[in-house]
Structure formats: C-alpha cells, structure tokens
N, C-alpha and C positions, 0 to 999 in steps of 0.2 A: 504494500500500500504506500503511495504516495501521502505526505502531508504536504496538503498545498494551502501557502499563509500569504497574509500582506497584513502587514502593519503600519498604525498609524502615532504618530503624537498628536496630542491634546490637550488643553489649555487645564480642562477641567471636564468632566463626567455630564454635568447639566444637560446640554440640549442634544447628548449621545442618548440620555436614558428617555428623554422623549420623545425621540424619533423610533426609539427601539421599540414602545408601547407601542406606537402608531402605526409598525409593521409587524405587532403582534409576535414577538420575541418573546419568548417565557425565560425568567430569571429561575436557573437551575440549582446554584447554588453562589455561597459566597465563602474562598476560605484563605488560607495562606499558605503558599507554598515558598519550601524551603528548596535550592537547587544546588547540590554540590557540583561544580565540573573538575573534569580531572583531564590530564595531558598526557598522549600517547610515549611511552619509552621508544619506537621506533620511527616516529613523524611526529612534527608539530602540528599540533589540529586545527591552530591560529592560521597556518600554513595551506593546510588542505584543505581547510574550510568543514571541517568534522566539527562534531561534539559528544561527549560522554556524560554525562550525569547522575547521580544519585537524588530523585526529589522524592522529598517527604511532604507529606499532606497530612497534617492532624501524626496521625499513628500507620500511618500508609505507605507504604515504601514503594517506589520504582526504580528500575535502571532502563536508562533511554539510549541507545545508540542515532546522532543523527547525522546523515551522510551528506558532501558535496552539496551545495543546490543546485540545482537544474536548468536556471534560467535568467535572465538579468534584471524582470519585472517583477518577478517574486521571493519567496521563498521556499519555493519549491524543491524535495528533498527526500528521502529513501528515511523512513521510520520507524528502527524497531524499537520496541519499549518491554519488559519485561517484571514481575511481579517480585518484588522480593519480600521476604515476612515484617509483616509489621511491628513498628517498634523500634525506638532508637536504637538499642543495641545494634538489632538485625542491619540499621543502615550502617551504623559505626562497623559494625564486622565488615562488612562487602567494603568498605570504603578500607578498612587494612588489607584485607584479601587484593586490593586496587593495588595498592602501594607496597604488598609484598611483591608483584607481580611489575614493578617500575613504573608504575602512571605516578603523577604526581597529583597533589592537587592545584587550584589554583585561581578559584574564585567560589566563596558563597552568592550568589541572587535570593534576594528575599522579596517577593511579592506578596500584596491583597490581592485577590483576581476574582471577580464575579463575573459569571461566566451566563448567560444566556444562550436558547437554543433558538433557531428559526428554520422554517424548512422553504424552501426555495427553486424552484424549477428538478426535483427528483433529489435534489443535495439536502444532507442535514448540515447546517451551519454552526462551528460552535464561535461566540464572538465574547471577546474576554475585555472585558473592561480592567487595565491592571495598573497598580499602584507601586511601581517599583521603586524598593530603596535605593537612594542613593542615584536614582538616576529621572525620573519624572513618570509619568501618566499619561495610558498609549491605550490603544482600541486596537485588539486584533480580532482577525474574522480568520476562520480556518475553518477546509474541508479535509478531510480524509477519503481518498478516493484512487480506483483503477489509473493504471498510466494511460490508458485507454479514455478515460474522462479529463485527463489534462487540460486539454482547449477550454471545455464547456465548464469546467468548476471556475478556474479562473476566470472567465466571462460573470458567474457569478458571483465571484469573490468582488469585482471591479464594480458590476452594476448596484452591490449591497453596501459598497462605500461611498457609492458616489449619493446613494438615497441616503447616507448620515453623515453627510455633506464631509465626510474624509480625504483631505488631502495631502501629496507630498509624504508618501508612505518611506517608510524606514527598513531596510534590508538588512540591516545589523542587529545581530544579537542582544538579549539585554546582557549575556556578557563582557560582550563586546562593548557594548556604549558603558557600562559599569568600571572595564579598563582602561577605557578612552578617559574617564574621568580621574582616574586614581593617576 
C-alpha cells in the first residue's frame, strides 16, 4: 500500500474545523502521539529520504518503516507499519533491540493530532489537524491506497484542500522541519 499525503501549515485550526463540518468530516479521535526516529547503520535516511520510527499513542506501540517518496507534488511513499506490545517498556525494549543492532536514535516529534474521517469519491480520507512541538500547526489529508489508484487519490487529496482553502503545502517531514529548527 501506498500512503499518499500532502501537507499543509496553518495559522490556526479555526476556519479548518468549519469547513471540515460543512463537508461532513467526523472527528475520530483526539490524542498525542509520541515519534521516536532512528538512523540506519548502513545509509543515512536524511540521505535517502527513509524513515524509521517507534510511535506511541497512549499505551500503543508501532514501528513504521517509511520508504523514498515517489513524487515531487506529494508525499507519496511505500508504508509499512507494524504492531509492537503495548507499553513503554515494550517500546523502550525495541528501541534497545534498534541500537543493539546500530540504528541510532535521533529525534523525539511530539504531537496533538485530531484526526477526522471523510469519504470522498471511493477514498476514505484521514485528515489530521496537528499541533507539533516545537515546530507549528499543519492540516494533513492522507489516503492509503493501490499504486494503481495513484492518479485518482491525489486528484482527491488536491481537490479536498483546495475546498479548506489549503495552500502552499509542505513536503518535509515534521522531522525534518523539527531539525531544521534545532
């Protein structure tokens, strides 16, 4: 599965969360997620355009591999993600298992992120209103979907920000803009 994203900055949430009513968005949830990344021992992933991560959500554990992007419009990209036991320990364990194995680490991202669903021409949309530390407040819209549906998500990703009046989207990571500030 492809995740295909576009991201925006924003001044403030206000006239995002009334347009999102107005095209009948259901608020899914609201929570905070914790993002460790870590750096490959035999490539720099700042380099290849990769990502690794460990994120926690409450007591919820993932690990995410995210590959290359695919395109110069988006951020489009190869996403696995996988289930690790919940519980800090469980992420603290995999995060030494990381580091026994030469990843390094090399940035915590801490977000609010209220996340809203919308369904839109066969796509389910999820669009994340997010409060990043340390670096500002952004509206992403992301589909999950076949390389086969490439064209058509994006067409809908473009048309569903241009209806929340989103412009001047952001291709870098929070990350990335989190390093860019340090």
């Amino acid at each position: 599965m492809l995740e295909i994203e576009v991201k925006y900055p924003v001044a403030d949430f206000a006239a995002i969360n009334e347009r999102l009513s107005a095209l009948g968005a259901v608020l899914e949830v609201r929570r905070q997620d914790v993002d460790r990344y870590f750096n490959a021992p035999d490539r720099d992933f700042a380099k290849t355009d990769e990502a690794l991560r460990i994120r926690c959500i409450a007591d919820t554990n993932r690990v995410t591999y995210k590959g290359p992007k695919l395109d110069k419009a988006t951020k489009t990209r190869v996403e696995i993600e996988a289930a690790l036991g919940d519980g800090t320990e469980n992420a603290d364990t995999f995060a030494q298992l990381l580091t026994h194995l030469g990843y390094r680490p090399v940035e915590t991202v801490r977000k609010d992120r209220a996340i809203y669903h919308l369904d839109r021409k066969g796509f389910a949309l999820e669009i994340c209103l997010d409060s990043v530390h340390g670096v500002g407040t952004f509206v992403e819209l992301e589909i999950m979907a076949a390389a086969d549906s490439l064209e058509a998500a994006k067409a809908v990703l473009h048309d569903v920000a241009s209806e929340l009046g989103l412009r001047d989207s952001e291709r870098r990571s929070y990350l990335e803009l989190l390093l860019a500030k340090k």
